[in-house]
Backbone as CSV, one residue per row, in Angstrom:
resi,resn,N_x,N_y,N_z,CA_x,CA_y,CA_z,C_x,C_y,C_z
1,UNK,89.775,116.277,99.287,90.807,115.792,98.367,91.156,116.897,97.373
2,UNK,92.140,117.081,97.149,92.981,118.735,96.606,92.972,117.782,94.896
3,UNK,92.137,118.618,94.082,92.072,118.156,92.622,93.315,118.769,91.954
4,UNK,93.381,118.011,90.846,94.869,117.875,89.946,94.337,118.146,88.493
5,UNK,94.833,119.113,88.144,94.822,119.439,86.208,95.113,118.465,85.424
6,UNK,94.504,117.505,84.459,95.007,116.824,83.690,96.089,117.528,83.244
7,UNK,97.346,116.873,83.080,98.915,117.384,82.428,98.474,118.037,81.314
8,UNK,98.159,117.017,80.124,97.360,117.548,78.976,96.399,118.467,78.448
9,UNK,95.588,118.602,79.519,94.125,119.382,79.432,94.454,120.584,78.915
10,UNK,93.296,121.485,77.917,93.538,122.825,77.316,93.921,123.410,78.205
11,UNK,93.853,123.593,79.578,93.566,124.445,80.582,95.351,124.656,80.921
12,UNK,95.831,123.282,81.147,97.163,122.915,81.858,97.936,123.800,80.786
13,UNK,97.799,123.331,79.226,98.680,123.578,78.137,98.806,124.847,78.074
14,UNK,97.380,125.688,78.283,97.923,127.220,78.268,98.474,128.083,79.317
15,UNK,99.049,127.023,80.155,99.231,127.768,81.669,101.245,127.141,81.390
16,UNK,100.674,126.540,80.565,102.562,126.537,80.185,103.157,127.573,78.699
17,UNK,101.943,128.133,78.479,102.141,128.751,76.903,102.376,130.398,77.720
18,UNK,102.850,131.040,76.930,102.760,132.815,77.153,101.163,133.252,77.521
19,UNK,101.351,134.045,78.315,99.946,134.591,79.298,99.118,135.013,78.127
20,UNK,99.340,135.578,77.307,98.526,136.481,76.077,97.977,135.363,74.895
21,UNK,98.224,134.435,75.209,97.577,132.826,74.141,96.313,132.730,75.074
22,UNK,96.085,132.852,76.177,95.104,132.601,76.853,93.904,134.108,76.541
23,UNK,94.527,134.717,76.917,93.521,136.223,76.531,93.232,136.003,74.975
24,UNK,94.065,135.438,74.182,93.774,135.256,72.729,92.767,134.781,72.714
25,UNK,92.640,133.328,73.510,91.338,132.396,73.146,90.494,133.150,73.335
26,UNK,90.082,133.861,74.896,89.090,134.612,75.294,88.573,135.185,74.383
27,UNK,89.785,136.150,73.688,88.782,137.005,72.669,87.870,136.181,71.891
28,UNK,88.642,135.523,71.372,88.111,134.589,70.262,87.026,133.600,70.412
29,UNK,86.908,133.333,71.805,85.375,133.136,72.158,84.328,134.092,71.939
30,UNK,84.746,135.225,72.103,83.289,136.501,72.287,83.336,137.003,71.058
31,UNK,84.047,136.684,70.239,84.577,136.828,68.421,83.643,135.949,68.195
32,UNK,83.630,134.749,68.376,82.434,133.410,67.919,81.517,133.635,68.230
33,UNK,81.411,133.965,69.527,79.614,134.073,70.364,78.723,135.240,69.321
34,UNK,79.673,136.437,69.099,79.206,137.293,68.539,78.367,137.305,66.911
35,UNK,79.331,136.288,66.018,79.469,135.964,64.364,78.532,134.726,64.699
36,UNK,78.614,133.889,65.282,77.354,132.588,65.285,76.421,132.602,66.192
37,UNK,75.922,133.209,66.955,74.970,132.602,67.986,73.742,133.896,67.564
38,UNK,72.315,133.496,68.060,71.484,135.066,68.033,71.629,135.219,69.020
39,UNK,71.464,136.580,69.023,71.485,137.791,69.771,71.484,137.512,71.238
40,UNK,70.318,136.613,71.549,69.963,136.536,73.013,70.804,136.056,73.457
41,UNK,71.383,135.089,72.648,72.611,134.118,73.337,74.054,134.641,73.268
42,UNK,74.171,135.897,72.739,75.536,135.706,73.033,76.349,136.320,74.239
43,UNK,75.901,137.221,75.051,76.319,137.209,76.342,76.595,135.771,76.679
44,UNK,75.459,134.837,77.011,76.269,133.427,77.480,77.052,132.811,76.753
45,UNK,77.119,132.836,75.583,78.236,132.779,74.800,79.496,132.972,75.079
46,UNK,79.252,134.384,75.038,80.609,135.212,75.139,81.333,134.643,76.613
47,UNK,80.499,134.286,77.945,81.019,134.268,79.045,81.829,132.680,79.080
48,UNK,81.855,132.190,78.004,82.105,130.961,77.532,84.157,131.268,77.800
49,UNK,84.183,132.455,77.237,85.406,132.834,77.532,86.455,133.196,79.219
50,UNK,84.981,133.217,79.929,86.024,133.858,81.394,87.039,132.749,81.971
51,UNK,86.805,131.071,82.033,87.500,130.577,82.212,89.309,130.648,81.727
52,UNK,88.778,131.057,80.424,90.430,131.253,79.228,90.935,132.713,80.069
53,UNK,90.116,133.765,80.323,90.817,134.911,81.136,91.147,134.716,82.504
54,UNK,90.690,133.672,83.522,91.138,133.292,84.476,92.740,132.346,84.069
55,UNK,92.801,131.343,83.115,93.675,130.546,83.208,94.754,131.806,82.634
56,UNK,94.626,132.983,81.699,95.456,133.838,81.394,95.934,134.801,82.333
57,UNK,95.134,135.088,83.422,95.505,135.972,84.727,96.949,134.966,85.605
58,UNK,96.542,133.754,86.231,97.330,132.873,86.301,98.595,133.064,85.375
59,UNK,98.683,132.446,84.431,99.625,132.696,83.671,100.739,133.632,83.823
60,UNK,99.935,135.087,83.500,100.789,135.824,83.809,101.643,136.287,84.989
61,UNK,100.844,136.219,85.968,101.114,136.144,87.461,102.834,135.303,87.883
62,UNK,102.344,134.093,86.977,103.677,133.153,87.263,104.751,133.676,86.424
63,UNK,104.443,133.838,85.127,105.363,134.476,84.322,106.154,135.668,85.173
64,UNK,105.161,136.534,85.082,106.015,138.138,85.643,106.481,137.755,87.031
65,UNK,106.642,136.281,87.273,107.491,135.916,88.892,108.835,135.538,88.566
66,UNK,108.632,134.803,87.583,109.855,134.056,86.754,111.175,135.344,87.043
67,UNK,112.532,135.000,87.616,113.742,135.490,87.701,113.657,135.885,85.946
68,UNK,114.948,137.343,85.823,114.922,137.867,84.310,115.862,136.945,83.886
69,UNK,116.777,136.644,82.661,117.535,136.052,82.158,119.161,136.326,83.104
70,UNK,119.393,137.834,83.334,120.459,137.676,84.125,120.666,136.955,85.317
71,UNK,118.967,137.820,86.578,119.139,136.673,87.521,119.195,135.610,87.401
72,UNK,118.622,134.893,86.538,118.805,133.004,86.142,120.554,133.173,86.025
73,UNK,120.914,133.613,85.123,122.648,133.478,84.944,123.250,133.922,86.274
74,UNK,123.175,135.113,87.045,123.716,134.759,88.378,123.783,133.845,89.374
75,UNK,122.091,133.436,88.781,122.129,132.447,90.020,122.896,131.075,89.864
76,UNK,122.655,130.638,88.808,122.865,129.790,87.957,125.006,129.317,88.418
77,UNK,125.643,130.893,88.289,126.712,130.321,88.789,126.866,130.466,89.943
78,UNK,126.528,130.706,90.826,126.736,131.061,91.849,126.263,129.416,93.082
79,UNK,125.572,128.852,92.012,125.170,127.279,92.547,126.349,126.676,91.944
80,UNK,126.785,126.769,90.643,127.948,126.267,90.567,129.131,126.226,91.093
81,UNK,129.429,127.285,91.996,130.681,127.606,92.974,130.311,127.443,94.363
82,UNK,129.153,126.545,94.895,129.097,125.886,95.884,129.627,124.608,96.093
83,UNK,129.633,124.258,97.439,130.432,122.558,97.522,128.546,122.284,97.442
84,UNK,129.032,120.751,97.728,127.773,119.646,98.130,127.077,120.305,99.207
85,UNK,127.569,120.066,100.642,126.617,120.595,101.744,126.218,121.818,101.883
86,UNK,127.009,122.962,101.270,126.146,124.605,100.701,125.132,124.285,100.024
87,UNK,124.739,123.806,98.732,123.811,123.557,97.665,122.846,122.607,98.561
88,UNK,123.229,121.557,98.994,121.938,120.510,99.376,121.258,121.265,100.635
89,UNK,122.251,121.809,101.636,121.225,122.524,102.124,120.448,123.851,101.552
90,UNK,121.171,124.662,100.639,120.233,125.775,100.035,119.231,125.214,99.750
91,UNK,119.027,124.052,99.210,118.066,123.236,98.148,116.963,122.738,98.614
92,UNK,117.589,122.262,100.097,116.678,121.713,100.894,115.766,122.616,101.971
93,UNK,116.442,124.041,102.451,115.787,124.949,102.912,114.402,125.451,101.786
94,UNK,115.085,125.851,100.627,114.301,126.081,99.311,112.859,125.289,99.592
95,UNK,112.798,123.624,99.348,111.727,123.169,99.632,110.703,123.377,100.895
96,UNK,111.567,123.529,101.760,111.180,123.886,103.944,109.967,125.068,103.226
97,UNK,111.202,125.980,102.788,110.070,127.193,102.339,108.827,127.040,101.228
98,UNK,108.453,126.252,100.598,107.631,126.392,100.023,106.706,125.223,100.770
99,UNK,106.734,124.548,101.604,105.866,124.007,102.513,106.195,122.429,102.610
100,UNK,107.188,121.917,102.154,107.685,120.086,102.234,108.383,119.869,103.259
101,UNK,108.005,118.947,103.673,108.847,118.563,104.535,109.896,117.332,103.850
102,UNK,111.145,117.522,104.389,112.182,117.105,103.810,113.308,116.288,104.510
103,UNK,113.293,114.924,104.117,114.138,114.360,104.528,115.279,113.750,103.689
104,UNK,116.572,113.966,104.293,117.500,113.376,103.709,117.891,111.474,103.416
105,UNK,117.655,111.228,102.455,117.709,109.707,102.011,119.702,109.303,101.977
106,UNK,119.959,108.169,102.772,121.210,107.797,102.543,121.628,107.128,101.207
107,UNK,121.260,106.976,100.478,121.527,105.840,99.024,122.047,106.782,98.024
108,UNK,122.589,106.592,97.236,123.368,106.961,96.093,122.218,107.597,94.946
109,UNK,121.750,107.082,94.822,120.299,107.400,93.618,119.610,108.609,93.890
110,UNK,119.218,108.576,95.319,118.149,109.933,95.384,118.528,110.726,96.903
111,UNK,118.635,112.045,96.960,119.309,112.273,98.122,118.568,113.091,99.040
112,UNK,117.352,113.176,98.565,115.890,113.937,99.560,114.674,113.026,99.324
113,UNK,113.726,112.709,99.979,112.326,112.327,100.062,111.408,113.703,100.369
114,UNK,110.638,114.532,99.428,109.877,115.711,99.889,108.520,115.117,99.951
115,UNK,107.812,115.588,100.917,106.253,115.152,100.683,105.554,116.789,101.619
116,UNK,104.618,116.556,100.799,103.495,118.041,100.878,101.888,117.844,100.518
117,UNK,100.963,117.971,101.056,99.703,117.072,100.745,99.725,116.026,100.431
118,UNK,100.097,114.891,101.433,100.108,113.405,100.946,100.903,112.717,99.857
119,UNK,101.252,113.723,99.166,102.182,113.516,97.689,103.801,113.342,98.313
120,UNK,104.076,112.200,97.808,105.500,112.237,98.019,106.442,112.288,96.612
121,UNK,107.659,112.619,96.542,108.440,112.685,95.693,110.149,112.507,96.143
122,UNK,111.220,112.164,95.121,112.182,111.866,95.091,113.353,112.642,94.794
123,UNK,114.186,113.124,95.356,114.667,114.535,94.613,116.905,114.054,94.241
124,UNK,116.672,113.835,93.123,118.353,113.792,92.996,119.417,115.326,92.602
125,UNK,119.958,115.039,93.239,121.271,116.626,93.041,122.307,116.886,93.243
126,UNK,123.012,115.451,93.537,124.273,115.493,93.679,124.718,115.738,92.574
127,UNK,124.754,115.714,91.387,125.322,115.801,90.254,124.757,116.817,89.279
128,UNK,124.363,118.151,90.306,123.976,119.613,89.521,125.151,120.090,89.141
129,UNK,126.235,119.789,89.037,127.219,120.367,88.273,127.890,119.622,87.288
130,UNK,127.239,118.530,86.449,127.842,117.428,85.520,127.087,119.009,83.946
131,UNK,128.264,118.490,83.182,128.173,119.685,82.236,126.666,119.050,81.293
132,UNK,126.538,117.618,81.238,125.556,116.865,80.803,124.863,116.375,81.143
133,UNK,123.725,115.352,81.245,123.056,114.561,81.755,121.959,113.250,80.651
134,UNK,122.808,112.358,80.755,122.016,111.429,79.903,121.411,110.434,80.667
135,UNK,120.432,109.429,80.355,119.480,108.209,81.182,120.156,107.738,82.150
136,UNK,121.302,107.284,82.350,121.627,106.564,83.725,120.901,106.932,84.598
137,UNK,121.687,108.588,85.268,120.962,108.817,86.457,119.492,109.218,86.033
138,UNK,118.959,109.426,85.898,117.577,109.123,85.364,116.510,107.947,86.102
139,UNK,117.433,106.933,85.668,116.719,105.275,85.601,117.141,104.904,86.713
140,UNK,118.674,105.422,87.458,118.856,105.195,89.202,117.847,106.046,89.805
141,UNK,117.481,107.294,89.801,116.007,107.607,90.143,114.875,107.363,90.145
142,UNK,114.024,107.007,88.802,113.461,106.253,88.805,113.255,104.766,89.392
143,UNK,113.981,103.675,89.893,114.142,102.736,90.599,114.101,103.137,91.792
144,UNK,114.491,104.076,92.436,114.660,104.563,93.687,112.912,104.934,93.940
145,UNK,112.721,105.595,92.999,110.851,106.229,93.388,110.108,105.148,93.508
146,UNK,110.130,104.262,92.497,109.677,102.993,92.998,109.518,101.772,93.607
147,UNK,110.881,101.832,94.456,110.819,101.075,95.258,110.293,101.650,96.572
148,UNK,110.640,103.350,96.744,109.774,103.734,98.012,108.382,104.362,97.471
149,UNK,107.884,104.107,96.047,106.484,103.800,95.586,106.420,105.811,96.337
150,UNK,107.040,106.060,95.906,106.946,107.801,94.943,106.138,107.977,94.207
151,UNK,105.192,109.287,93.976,104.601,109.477,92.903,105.513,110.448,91.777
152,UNK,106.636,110.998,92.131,107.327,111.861,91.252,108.823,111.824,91.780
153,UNK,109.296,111.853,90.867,111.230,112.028,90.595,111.420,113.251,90.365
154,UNK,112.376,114.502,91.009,113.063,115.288,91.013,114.072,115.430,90.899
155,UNK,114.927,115.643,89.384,116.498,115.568,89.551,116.806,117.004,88.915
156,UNK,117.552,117.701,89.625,118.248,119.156,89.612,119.259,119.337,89.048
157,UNK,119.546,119.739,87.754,120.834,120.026,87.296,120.990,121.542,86.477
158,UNK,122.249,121.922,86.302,122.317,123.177,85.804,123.092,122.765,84.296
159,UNK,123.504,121.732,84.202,124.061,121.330,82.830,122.798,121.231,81.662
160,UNK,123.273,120.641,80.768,122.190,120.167,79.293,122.183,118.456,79.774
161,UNK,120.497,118.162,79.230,119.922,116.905,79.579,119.978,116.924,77.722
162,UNK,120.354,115.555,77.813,120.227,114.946,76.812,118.606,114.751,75.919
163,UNK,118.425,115.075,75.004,117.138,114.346,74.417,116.413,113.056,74.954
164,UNK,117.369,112.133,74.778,116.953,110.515,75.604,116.768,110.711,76.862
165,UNK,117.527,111.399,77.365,117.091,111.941,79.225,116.246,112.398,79.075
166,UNK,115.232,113.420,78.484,114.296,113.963,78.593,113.499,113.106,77.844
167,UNK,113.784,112.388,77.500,111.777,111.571,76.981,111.888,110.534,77.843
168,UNK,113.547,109.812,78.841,112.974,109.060,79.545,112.283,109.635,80.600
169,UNK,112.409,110.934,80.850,112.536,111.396,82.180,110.359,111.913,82.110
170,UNK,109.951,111.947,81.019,108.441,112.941,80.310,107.778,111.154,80.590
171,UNK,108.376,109.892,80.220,107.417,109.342,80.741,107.791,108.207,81.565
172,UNK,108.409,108.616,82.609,108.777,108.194,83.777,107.982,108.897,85.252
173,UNK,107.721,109.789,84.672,107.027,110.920,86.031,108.629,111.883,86.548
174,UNK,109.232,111.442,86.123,110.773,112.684,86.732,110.282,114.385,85.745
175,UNK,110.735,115.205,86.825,110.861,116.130,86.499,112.068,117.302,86.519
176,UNK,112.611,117.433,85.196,113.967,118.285,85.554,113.644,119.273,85.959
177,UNK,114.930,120.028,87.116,114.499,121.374,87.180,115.950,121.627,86.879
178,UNK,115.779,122.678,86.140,116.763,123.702,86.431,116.912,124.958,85.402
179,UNK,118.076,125.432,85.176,117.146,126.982,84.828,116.720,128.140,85.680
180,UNK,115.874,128.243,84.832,114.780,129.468,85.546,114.148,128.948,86.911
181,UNK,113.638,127.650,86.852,112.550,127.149,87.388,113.801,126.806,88.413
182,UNK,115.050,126.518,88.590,115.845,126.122,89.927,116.446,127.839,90.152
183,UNK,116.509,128.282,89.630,116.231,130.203,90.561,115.644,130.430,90.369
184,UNK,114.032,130.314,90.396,113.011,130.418,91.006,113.162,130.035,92.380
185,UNK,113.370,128.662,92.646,113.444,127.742,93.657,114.280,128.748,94.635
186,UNK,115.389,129.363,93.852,116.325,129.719,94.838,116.438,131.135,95.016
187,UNK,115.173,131.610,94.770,115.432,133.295,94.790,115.824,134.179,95.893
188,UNK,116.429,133.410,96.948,116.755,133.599,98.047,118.091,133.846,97.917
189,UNK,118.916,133.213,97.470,120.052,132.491,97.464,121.034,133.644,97.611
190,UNK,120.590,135.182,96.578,121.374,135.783,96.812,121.842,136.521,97.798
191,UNK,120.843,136.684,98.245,120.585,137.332,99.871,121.441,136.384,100.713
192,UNK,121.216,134.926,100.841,121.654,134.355,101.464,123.490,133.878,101.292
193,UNK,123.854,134.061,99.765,125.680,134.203,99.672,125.514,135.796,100.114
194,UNK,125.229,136.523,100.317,125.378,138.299,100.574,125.726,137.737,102.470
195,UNK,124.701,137.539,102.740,125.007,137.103,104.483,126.138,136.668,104.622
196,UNK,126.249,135.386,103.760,127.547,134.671,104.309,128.698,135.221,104.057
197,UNK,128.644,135.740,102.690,130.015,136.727,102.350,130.250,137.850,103.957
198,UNK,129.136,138.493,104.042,129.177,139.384,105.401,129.566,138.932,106.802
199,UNK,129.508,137.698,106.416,130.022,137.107,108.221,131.241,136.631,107.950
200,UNK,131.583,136.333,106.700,133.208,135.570,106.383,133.871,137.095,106.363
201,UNK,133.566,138.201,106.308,134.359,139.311,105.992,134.712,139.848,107.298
């Protein structure tokens, strides 16, 4: 059975914070071990810290993967000047590649079912090009995950989510992507309008 980070846990929180908060703690463990413990003890002390330099190696790793601010803005329009069936399939290859298998759902609410280690999830995206996004579609997702008893909601947009969208969405189990984290998803993409431009030419 493949274990899961409490969301909350110190561990999770600094793996969403800048890589160098984690090396911070570290120090600051072998800073303590050193000023309070005797002597004998503070090697084990100090090693009190390798976990915080593992969760900071991580960290950075993902960070220095993260697209720069321009690629996010290229990519960013370049999803915007797709139709529907360009984007849902980029979107849906996107997932193929990172290991889900992916099926297309007919209903209005949610327009992929992904599942990957037993975990299933709900993915909405027809409406990655609404300049906004407030609770409606949200709560049509949510209903949708639970009636096919989903453990997570995926809705993709490149617009601004509302405040109320985002606290329904933090404790609902939905997760927005978009941003960085949807070119991430799509770091392909450019390569892949470069092809197509090359065969339309």
């Amino acid at each position: 059975m493949k274990l899961k980070m409490a969301e909350n846990s110190l561990f999770a929180i600094l793996l969403r914070k800048p890589w160098w908060m984690s090396f911070g703690v570290a120090a600051g463990v072998v800073l303590a071990a050193r000023l309070l413990l005797p002597e004998k003890y503070v090697i084990a002390g100090a090693l009190g810290g390798i976990p915080f330099v593992i969760v900071g190696v991580i960290a950075s790793w993902r960070q220095f993967q993260l697209p720069s601010t321009a690629g996010v803005a290229s990519t960013i329009d370049a999803v915007g000047a797709m139709s529907w069936r360009e984007f849902s399939t980029t979107l849906a290859d996107a997932f193929r590649r990172d290991g889900y298998a992916v099926t297309p759902l007919p209903g209005p609410h949610a327009d992929f079912e992904i599942a990957k280690a037993g975990r299933t999830s709900l993915v909405s995206c027809k409406r990655w090009k609404a300049a906004s996004t407030g609770v409606e579609p949200l709560r049509d997702l949510h209903a949708a995950k639970e009636a096919r008893d989903a453990q997570e909601g995926i809705y993709v947009a490149v617009g601004s989510i509302t405040d109320n969208a985002r606290r329904f969405a933090t404790g609902n189990r939905i997760r927005i992507v978009g941003g960085a984290e949807l070119a991430q998803m799509l770091r392909r993409l450019r390569i892949v309008l470069k092809e197509r431009s090359s065969a339309d030419a």
